[in-house]
C-alpha positions, 0 to 999 in steps of 0.5 A: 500500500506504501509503495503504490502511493509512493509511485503515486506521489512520484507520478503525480510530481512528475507530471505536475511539473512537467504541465505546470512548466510547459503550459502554465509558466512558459507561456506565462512567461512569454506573455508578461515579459517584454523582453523575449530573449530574457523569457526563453531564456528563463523558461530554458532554464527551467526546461532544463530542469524539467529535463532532469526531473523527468530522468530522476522520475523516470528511473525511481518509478521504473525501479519501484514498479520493476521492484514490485509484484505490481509490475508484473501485472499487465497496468504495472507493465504499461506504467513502465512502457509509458514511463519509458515512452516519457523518458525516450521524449525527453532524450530525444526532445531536450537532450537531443534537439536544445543542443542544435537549438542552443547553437542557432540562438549563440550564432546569432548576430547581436541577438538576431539569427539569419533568416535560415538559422530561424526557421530551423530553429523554428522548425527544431522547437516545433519538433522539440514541442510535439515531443513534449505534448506527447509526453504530456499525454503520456503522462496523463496515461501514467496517472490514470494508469497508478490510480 
């Protein structure tokens, strides 16, 4: 019982962050500050950090639901699928694509990027963006899946 509301707990962090940053503070962040560069800026920093809350999470409750009989039920072996599925969006959606992103911005000329540099950044946040939203709704799934 200690166990299932420890995962819960997990969980339920996890994925309160995860929208909690991306839909609620992001966006806040670009629509009160003038300064645009300062938003990304602050909303990068806090992505990265959401980037390594999601490793930590991800390797705590894999471990617990691994640790447990619960994980040998089939809603025990979907929560370690889907939590796996969440680690692999943000490997590939932080980890993976801010690197290329980081240096079209510190290419830049005085804060501006060429017309080329902008739409493949353009076109790097999208896909960055797409993974995020899947792991979002993934992380709607664990939830539900825990309960």
């Amino acid at each position: 019982m200690a166990a299932a509301r420890i995962r819960m707990l997990i969980a339920t962090l996890w994925v309160g962050s995860l929208w909690t940053i991306g839909y609620i503070v992001a966006p806040t962040l670009f629509a009160s500050l003038e300064d645009k560069m300062l938003a990304g800026s602050i909303a990068g920093k806090l992505f990265r950090i959401e980037a390594w809350v999601t490793v930590v999470c991800a390797v705590v409750l894999i471990a617990l639901l691994r640790a447990k009989e619960e994980g040998a039920s089939k809603a025990g072996k979907q929560a370690v699928w889907i939590a796996l599925a969440m680690l692999a969006c943000t490997l590939v959606g932080y980890f993976g694509l801010q690197p290329f992103m980081a240096a079209l911005k510190e290419a830049a000329v005085g804060g501006v990027m060429e017309p080329d540099a902008r739409s493949r950044f353009g076109l790097l946040h999208g896909i960055a963006s797409v993974f995020y939203l899947i792991q979002s709704i993934l992380g709607g799934l664990l939830v539900w899946k825990l309960r």
